[in-house]
KOLZAGU-597771 format. One line per field, with one value per residue (C-alpha): x, y, z; residue number from 1; residue in one letter. Coordinates in nm, 3 decimals, padded with zeros to 5 digits. Example, Ala and Ser with C-alpha at 12.3 -4.5 7.8 and 13.67 -1.06 7.14 Angstrom:
X: c(01.230 / 01.367)
Y: c(-00.450 / -00.106)
Z: c(00.780 / 00.714)
nr: c(1 / 2)
rest: c(a / s)
END
This chain:
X: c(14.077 / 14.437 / 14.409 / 14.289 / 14.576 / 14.837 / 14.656 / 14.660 / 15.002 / 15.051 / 14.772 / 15.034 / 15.330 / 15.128 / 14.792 / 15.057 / 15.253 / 14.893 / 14.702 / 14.934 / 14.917 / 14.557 / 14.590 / 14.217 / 14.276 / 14.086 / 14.143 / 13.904 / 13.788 / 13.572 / 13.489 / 13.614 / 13.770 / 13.971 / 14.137 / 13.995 / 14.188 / 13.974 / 14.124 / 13.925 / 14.134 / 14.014 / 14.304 / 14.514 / 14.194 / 14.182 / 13.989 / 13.693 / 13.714 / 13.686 / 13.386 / 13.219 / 13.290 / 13.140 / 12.848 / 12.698 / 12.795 / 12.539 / 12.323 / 12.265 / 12.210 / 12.019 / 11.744 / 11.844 / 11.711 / 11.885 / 12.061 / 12.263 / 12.625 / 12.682 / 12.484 / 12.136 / 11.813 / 11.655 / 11.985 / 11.825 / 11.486 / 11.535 / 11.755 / 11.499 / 11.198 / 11.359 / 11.427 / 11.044 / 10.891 / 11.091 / 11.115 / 10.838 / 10.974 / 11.133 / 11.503 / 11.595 / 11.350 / 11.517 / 11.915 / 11.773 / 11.612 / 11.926 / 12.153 / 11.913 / 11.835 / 12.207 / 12.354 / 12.127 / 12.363 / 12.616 / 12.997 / 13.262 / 13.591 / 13.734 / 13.961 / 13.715 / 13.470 / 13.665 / 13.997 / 14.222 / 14.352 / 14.078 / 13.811 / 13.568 / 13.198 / 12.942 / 12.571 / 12.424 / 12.784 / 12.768 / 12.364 / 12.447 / 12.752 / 12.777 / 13.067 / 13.310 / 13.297 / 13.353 / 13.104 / 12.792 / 12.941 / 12.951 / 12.587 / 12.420 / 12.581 / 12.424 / 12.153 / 12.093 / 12.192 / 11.934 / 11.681 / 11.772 / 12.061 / 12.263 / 12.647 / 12.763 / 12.562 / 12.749 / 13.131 / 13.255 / 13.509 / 13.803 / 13.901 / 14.118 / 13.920 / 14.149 / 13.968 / 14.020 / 14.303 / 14.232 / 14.146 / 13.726 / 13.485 / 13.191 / 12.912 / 12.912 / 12.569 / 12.487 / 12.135 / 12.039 / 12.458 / 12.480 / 12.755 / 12.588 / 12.750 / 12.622 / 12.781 / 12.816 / 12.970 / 12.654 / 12.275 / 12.108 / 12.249 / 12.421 / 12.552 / 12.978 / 12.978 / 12.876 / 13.156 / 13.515 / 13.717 / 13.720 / 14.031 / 13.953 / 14.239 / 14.059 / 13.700 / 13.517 / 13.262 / 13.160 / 13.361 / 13.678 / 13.831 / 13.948 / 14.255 / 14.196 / 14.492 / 14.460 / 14.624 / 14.648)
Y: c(11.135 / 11.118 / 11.535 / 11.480 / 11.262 / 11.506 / 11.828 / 11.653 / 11.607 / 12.009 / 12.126 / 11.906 / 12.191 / 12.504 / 12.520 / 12.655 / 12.946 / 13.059 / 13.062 / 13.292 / 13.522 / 13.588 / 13.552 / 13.431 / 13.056 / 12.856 / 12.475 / 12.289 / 11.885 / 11.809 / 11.554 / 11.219 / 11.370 / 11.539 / 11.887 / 12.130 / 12.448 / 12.713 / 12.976 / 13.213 / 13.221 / 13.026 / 13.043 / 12.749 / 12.564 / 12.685 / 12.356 / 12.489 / 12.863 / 12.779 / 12.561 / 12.896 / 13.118 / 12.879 / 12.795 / 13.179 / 13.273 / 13.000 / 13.152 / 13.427 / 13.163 / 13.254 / 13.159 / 12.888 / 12.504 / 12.155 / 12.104 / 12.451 / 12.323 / 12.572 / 12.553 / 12.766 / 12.787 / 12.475 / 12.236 / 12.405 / 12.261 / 11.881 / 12.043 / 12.308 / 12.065 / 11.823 / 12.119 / 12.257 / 11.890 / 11.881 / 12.237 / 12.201 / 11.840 / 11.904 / 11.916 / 11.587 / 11.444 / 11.710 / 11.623 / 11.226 / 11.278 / 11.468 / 11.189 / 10.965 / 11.193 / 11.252 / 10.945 / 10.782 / 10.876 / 10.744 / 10.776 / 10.834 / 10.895 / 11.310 / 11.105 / 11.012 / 11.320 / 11.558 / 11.443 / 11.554 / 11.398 / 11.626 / 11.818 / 11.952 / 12.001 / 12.253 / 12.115 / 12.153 / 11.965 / 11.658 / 11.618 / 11.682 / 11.465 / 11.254 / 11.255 / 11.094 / 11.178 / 11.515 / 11.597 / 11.378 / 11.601 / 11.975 / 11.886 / 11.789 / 12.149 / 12.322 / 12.179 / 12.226 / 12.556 / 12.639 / 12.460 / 12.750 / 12.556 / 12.746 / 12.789 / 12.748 / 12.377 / 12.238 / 12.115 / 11.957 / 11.670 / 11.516 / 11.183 / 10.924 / 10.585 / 10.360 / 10.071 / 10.136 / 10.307 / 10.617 / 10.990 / 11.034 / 11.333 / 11.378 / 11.582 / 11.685 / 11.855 / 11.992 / 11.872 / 12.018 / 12.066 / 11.691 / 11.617 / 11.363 / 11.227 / 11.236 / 10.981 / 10.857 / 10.500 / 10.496 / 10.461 / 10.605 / 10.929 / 10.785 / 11.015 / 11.032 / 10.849 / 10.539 / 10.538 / 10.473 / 10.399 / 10.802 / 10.981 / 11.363 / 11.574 / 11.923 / 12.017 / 12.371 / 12.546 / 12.938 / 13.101 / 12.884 / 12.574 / 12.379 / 12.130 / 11.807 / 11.691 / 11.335 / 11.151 / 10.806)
Z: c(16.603 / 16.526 / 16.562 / 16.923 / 17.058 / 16.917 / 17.038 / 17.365 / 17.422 / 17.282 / 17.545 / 17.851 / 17.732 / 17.653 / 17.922 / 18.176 / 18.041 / 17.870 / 18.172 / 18.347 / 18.088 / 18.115 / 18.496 / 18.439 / 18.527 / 18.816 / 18.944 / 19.083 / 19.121 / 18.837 / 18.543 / 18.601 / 18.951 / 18.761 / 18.824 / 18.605 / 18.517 / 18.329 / 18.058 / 17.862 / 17.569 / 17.277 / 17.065 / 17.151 / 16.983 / 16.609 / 16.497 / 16.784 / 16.678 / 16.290 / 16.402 / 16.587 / 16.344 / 16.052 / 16.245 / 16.331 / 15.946 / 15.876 / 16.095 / 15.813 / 15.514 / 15.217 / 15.052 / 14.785 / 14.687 / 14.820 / 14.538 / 14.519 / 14.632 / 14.931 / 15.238 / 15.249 / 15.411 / 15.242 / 15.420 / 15.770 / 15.736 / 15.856 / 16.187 / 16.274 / 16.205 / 16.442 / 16.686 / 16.718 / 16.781 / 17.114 / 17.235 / 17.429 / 17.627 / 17.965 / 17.979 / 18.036 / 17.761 / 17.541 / 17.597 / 17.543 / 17.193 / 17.084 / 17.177 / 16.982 / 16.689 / 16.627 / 16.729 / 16.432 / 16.159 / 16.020 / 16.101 / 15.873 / 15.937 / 15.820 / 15.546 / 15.337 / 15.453 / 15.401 / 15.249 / 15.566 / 15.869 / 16.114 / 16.029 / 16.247 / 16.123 / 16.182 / 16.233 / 15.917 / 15.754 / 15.949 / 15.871 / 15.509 / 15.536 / 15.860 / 16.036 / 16.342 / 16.709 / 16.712 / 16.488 / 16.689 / 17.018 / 16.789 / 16.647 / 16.999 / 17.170 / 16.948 / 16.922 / 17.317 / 17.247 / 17.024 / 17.250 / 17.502 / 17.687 / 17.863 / 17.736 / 18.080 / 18.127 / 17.867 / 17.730 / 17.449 / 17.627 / 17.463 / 17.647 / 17.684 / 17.555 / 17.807 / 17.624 / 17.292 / 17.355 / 17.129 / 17.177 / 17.203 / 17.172 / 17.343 / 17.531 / 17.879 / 17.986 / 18.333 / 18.472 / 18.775 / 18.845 / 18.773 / 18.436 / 18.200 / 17.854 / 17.539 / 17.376 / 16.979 / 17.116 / 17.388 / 17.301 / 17.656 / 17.837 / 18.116 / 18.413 / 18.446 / 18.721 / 18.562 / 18.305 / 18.434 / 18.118 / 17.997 / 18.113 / 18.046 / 17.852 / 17.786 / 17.726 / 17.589 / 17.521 / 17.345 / 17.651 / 17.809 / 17.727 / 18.053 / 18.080 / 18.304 / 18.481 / 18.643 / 18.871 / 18.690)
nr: c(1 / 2 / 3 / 4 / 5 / 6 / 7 / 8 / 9 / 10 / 11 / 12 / 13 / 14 / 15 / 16 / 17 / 18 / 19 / 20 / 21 / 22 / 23 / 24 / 25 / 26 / 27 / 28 / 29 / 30 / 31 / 32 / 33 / 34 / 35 / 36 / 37 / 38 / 39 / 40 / 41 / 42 / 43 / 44 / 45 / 46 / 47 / 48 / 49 / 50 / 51 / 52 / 53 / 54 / 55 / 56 / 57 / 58 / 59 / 60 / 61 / 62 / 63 / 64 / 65 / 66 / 67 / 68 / 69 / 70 / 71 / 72 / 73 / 74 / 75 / 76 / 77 / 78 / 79 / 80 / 81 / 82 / 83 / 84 / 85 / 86 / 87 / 88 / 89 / 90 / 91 / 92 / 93 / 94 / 95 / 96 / 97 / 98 / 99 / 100 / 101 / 102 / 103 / 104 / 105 / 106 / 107 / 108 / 109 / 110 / 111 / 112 / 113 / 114 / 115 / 116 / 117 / 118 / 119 / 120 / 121 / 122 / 123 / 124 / 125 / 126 / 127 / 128 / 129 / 130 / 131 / 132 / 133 / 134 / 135 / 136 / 137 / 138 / 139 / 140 / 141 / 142 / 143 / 144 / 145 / 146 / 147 / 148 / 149 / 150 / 151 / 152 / 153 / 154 / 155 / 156 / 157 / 158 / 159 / 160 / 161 / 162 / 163 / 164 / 165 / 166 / 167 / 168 / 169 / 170 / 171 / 172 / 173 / 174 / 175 / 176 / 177 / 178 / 179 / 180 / 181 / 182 / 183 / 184 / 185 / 186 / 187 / 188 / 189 / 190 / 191 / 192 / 193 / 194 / 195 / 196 / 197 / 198 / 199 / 200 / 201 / 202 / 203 / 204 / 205 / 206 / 207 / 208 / 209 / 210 / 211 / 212 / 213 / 214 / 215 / 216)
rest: c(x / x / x / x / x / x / x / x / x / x / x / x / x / x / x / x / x / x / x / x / x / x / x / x / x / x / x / x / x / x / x / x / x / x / x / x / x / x / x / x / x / x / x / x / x / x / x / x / x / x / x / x / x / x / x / x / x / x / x / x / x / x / x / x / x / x / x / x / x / x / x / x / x / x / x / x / x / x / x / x / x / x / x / x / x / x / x / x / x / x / x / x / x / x / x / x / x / x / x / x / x / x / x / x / x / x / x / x / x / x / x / x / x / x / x / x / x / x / x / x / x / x / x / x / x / x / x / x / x / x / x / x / x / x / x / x / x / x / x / x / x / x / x / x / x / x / x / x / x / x / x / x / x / x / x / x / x / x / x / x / x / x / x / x / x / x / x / x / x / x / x / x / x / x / x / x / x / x / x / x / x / x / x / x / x / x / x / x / x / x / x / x / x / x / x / x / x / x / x / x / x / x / x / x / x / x / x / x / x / x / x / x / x / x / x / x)
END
């Protein structure tokens, strides 16, 4: 989480010169009444990209038992299992038993993962390994995504916890237009509006990353 804060801060001095570059930014009011300013480059977010590009390599795992030490076929079966007993729920029944099925393991700071400060998982490493906030938020994305979700209804969002005063990750899905969270630190998917101590700094997803600017 310590990652998060400091990217933060970086994101305040470079979201403006790179968005005129790509002349591909748009504001508008958004999460948390925020205003939301979309760019298309993925760049400035290395930690995202290395997640993308580590998850579709996966995608193309071989054949191989549990106990071989690189990821394989066999370390899918638990995550696709899960995936096929709630294709068929409608949406909403679908984001809640993600939030539940993830949020039920077990969270471990990337110092004792993973040895470094930050690390951001793929799927199939955090439900081999566990793993902290941004993990829970990376796992349940794709796991909407391979329930059919579109990229477009959802955002990974990095916030301010004005309570615990620390930098948070979590899931923003799209209902029907209507932002919900998917949260590690919250049992139920609860709607935006009903939290108020979540200051937005930048969210993203396969296609833009957006930075929040607030007013308090």
């Amino acid at each position: 989480m310590a990652f998060l804060r400091v990217f933060a801060v970086i994101l305040c001095f470079v979201a403006a010169p790179a968005r005129a570059a790509e002349q591909v930014a748009m504001a508008r009011t958004g999460l948390f009444g925020s205003t939301e300013v979309r760019a298309a480059s993925l760049n400035v977010l290395p930690k995202w990209t290395g997640v993308l590009a580590r998850y579709f390599d996966e995608r193309k795992l071989a054949d191989a038992p549990c106990t071989a030490g690189a990821f394989n076929r066999c370390h899918l079966a638990e995550w696709s299992k899960f995936i096929e007993s709630i294709r068929g729920l409608d949406r909403p029944r679908q984001v809640a038993e993600v939030n539940r099925y993830m949020n039920h393991k077990r969270y471990v700071i990337d110092p004792v993962n993973y040895g470094v400060a930050d690390y951001w998982a793929t799927p199939l490493q955090f439900l081999a390994k566990n793993g902290d906030c941004e993990d829970y938020a990376i796992a349940k994305f794709f796991s909407l995504r391979a329930l059919g979700f579109d990229n477009d209804a959802l955002r990974i969002l990095v916030v301010d916890d004005l309570n615990l005063k620390v930098a948070h990750a979590i899931l923003v899905v799209y209902l029907n237009g209507v932002p919900s969270l998917l949260d590690n630190q919250v049992a139920q998917v609860v709607r935006v509006e009903a939290i108020r101590h979540y200051r937005p700094i930048y969210s993203v997803n396969e296609s833009y990353w957006w930075f929040h600017r607030t007013s308090g």
